[in-house]
N, C-alpha and C positions, 0 to 999 in steps of 0.2 A: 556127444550126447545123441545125436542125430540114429548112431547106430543102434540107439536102445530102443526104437520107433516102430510101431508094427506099420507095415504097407498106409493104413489111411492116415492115421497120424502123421506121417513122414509128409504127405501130399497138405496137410493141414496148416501144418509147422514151416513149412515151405512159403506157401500161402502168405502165413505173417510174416518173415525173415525176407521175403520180396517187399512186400508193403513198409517195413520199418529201414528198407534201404534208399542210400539216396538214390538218384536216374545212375545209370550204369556203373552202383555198386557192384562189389565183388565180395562171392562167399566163398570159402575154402571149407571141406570138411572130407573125412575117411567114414567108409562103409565097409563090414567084412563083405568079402567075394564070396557066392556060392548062392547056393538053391535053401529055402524055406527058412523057419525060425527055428531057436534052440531058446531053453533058459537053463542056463549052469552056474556050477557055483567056483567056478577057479578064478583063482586069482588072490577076491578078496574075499572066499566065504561064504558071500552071501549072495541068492537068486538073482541075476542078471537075465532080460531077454534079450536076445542077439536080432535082427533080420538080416539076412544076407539079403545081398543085388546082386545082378550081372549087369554087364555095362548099357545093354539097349535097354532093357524095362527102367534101368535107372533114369537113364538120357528121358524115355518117355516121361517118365514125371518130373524130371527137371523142368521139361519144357512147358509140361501143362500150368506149372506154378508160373509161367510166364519168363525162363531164365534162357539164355543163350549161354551152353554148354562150351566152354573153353577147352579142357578137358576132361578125359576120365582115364586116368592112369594106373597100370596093377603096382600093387607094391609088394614084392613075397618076403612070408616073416617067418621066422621058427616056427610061430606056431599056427596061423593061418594067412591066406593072403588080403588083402585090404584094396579096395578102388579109393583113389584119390582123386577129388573132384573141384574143379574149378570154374565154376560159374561167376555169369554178368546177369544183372537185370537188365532186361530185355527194354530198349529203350520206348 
């Protein structure tokens, strides 16, 4: 869900998924890789919006939600590639 989040929202939602975790929770979650947003309709039809990360600007809003960034891993797929993310709240 996380990948359907434009830039502020993403930093928002972050925000509460820190707060609703216990002391050094862990989140897992995939982001497509790349530069800007798109909304398309593959898959299932209907308008989707995407934001693509790259890894630093990602890293930087992991952290400002307060998370200690474990990693941030490419994943390449048919049809686009994906960052795989693993965060701790920051104790």
């Amino acid at each position: 869900m996380l990948l359907h989040l434009d830039r502020d929202e993403l930093a928002a939602v972050l925000a509460r998924v820190h707060d609703a975790l216990r002391p050094t929770g862990v989140l897992a979650c995939t982001v497509k890789e790349g530069d800007g947003e798109e909304v398309h309709s593959r898959k299932l039809g209907l308008p989707r919006r995407f934001t693509y990360w790259r890894p630093a600007p990602l890293r930087t809003v992991l952290q400002g939600a307060a998370f200690d960034v474990l990693s941030i891993e490419r994943s390449h797929g048919e049809v686009d590639d994906r960052l795989q993310v693993l965060v701790r709240r920051a104790a």
